[in-house]
N, CA, C and O of each residue as an XYZ file, in Angstrom:
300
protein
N     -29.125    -55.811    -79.093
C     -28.516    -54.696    -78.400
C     -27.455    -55.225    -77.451
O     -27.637    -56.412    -77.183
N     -26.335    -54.641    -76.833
C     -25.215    -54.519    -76.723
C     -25.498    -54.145    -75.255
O     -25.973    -53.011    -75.323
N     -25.451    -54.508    -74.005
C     -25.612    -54.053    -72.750
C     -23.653    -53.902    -72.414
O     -22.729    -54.713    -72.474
N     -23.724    -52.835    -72.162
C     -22.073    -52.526    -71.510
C     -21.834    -52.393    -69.780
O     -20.822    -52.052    -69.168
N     -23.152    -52.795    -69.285
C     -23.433    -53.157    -67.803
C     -22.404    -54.090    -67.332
O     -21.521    -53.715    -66.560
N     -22.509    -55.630    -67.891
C     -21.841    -56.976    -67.434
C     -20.752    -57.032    -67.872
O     -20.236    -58.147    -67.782
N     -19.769    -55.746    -68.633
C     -19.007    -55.534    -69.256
C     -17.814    -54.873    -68.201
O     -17.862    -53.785    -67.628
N     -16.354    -56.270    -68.130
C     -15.855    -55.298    -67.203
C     -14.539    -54.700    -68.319
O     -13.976    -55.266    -69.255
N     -14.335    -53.006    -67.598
C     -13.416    -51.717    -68.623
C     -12.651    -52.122    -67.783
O     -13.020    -52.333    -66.628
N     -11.013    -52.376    -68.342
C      -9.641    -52.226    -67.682
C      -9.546    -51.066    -67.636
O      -9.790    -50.377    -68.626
N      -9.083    -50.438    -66.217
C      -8.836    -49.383    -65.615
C      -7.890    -48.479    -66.366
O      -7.752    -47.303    -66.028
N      -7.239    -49.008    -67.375
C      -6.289    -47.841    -68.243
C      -7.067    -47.647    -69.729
O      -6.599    -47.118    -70.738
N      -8.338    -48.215    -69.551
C      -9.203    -47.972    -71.016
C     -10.037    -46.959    -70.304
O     -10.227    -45.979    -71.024
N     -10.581    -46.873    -69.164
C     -11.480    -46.164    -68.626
C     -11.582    -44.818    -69.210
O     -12.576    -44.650    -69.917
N     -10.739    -43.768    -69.071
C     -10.633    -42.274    -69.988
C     -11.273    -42.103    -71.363
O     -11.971    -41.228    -71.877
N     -10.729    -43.368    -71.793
C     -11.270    -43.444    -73.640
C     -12.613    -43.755    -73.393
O     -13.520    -43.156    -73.971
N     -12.882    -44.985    -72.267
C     -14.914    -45.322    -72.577
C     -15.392    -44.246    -71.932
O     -16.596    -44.003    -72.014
N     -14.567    -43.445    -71.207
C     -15.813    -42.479    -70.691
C     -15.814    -41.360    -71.275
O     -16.677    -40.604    -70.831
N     -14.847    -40.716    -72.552
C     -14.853    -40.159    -73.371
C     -15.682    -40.578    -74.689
O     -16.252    -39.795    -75.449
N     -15.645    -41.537    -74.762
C     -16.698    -42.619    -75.616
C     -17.941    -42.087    -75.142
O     -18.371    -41.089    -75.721
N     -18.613    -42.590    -74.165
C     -19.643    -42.361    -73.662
C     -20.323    -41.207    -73.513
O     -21.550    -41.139    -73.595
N     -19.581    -40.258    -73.290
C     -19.602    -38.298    -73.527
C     -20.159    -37.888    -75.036
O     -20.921    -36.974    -75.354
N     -19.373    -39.095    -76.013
C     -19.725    -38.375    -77.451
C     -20.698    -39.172    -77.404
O     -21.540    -38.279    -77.315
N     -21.341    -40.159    -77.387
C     -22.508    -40.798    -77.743
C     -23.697    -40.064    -77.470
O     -24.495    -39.852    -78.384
N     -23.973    -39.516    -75.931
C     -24.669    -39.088    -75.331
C     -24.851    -37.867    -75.826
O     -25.967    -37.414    -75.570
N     -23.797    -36.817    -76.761
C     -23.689    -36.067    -77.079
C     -24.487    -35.462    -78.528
O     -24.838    -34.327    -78.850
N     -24.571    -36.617    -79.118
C     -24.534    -37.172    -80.295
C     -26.218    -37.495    -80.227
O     -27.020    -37.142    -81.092
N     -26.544    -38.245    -78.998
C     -27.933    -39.032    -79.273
C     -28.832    -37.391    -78.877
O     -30.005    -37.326    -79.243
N     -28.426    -36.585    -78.397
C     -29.245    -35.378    -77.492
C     -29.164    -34.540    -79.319
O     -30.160    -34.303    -80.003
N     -28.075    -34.319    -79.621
C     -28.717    -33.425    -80.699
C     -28.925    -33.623    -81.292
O     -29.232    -32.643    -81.971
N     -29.140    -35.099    -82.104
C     -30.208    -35.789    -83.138
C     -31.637    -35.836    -82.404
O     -32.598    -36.191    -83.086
N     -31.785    -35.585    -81.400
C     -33.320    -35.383    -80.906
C     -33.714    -34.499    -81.377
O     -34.737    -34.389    -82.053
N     -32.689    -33.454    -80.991
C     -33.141    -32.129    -80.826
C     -33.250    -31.533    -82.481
O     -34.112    -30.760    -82.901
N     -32.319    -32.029    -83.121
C     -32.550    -31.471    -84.861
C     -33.776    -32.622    -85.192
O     -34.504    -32.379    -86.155
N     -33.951    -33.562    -84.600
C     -35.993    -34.483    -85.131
C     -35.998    -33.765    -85.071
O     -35.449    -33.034    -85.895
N     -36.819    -33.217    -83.720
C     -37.977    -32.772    -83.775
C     -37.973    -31.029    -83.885
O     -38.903    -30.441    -83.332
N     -37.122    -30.382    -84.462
C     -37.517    -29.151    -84.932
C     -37.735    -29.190    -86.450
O     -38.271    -28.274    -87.073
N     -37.134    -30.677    -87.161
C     -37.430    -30.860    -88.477
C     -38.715    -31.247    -88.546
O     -39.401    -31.093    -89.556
N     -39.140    -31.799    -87.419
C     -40.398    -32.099    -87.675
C     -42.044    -31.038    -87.569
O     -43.132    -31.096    -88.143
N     -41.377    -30.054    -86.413
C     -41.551    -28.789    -86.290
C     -42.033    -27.532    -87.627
O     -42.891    -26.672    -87.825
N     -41.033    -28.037    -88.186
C     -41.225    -27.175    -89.609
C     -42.136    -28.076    -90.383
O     -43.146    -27.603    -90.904
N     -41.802    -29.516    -90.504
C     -43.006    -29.814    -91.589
C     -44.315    -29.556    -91.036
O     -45.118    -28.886    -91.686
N     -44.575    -29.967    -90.034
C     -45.413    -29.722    -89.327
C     -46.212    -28.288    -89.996
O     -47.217    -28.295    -90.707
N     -45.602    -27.354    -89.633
C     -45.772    -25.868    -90.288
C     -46.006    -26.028    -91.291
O     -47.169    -26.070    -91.692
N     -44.987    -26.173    -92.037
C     -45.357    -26.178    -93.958
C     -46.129    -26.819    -94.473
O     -46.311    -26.799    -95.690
N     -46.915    -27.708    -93.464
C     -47.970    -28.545    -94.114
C     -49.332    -27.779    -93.763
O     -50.311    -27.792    -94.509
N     -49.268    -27.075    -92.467
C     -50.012    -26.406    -92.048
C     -50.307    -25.291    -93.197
O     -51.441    -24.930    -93.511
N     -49.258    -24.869    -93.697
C     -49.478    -23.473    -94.600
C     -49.609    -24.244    -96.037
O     -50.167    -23.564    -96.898
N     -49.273    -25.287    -96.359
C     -49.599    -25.930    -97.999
C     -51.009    -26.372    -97.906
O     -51.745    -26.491    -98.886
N     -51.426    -26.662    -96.405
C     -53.207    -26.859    -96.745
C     -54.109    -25.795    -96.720
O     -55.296    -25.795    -97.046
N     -53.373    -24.838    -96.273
C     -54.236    -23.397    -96.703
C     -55.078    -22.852    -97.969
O     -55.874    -21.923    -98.104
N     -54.623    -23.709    -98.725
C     -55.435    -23.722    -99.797
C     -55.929    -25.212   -100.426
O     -55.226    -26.218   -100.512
N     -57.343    -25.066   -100.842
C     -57.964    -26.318   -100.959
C     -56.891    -27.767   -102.006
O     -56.659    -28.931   -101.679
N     -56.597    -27.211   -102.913
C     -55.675    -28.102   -103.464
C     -54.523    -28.485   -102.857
O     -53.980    -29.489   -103.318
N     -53.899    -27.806   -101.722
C     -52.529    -27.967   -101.491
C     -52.878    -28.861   -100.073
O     -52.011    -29.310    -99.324
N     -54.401    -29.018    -99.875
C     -54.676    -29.690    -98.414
C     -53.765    -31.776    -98.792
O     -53.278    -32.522    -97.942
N     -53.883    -31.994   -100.138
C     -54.091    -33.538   -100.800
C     -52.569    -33.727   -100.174
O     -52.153    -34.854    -99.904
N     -51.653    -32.366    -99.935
C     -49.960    -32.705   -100.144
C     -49.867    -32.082    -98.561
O     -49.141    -32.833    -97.909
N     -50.237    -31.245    -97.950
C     -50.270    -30.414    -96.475
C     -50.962    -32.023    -95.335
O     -50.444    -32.531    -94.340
N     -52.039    -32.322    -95.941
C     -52.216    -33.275    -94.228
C     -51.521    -34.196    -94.215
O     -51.596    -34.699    -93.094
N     -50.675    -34.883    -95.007
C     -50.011    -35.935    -95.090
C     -48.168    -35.103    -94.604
O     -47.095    -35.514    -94.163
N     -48.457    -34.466    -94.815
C     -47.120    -33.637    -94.474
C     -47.069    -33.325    -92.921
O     -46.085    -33.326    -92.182
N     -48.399    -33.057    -92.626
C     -48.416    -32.525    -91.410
C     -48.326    -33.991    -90.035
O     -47.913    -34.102    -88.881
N     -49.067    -34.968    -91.188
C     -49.206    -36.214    -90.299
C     -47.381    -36.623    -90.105
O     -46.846    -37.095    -89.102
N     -46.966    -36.386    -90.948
C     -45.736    -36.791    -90.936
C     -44.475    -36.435    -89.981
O     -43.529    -37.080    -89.529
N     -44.922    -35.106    -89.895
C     -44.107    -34.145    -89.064
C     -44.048    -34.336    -87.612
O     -43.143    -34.362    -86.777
N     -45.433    -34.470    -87.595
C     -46.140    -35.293    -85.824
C     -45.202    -36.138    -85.756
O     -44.157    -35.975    -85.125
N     -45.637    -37.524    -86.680
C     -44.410    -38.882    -86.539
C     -43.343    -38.265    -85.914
O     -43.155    -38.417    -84.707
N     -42.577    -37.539    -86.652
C     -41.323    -37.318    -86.324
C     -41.150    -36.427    -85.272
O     -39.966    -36.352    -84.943
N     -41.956    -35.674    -84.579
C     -42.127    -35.415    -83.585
C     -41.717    -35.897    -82.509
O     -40.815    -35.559    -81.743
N     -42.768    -37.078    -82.504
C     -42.939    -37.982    -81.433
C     -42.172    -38.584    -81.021
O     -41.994    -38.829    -79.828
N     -41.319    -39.090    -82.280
C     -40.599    -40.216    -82.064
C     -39.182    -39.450    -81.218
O     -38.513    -40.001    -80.344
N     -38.900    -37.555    -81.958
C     -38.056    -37.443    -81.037
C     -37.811    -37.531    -79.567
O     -36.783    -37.705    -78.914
N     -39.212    -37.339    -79.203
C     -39.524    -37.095    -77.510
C     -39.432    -38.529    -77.106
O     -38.672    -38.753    -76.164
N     -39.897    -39.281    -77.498
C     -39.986    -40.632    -77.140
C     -38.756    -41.572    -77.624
O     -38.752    -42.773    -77.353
């Protein structure tokens, strides 16, 4: 990983890294936010594919999955 801390910006780049920095941040917030509502739904659809005894073999593994991705958005 890449620390941009010890990193010194010439004062006429500054606009662009902190426009840089705007889209990243921008970027990292709504890939959270589309995880974990994707995960949201499997979550669900696994919930409703184990509703029935055969569809439990393809629903808890779905559902375990969805958690994962859950989690990982929050975290």
């Amino acid at each position: 990983m890449s620390n941009s801390a010890g990193r010194h910006i010439p004062w006429i780049l500054w606009p662009v890294y902190a426009v840089w920095k705007l889209l990243t941040f921008i970027l990292k917030v709504t890939g959270r936010i589309i995880c974990a509502l994707m995960g949201l739904a499997l979550m669900a659809a696994g919930v409703a594919i184990s509703l029935s005894i055969i569809g439990a073999i393809v629903g808890i593994p779905l559902i375990a999955f969805g958690f994962l991705i859950t989690i990982r958005a929050l975290f």
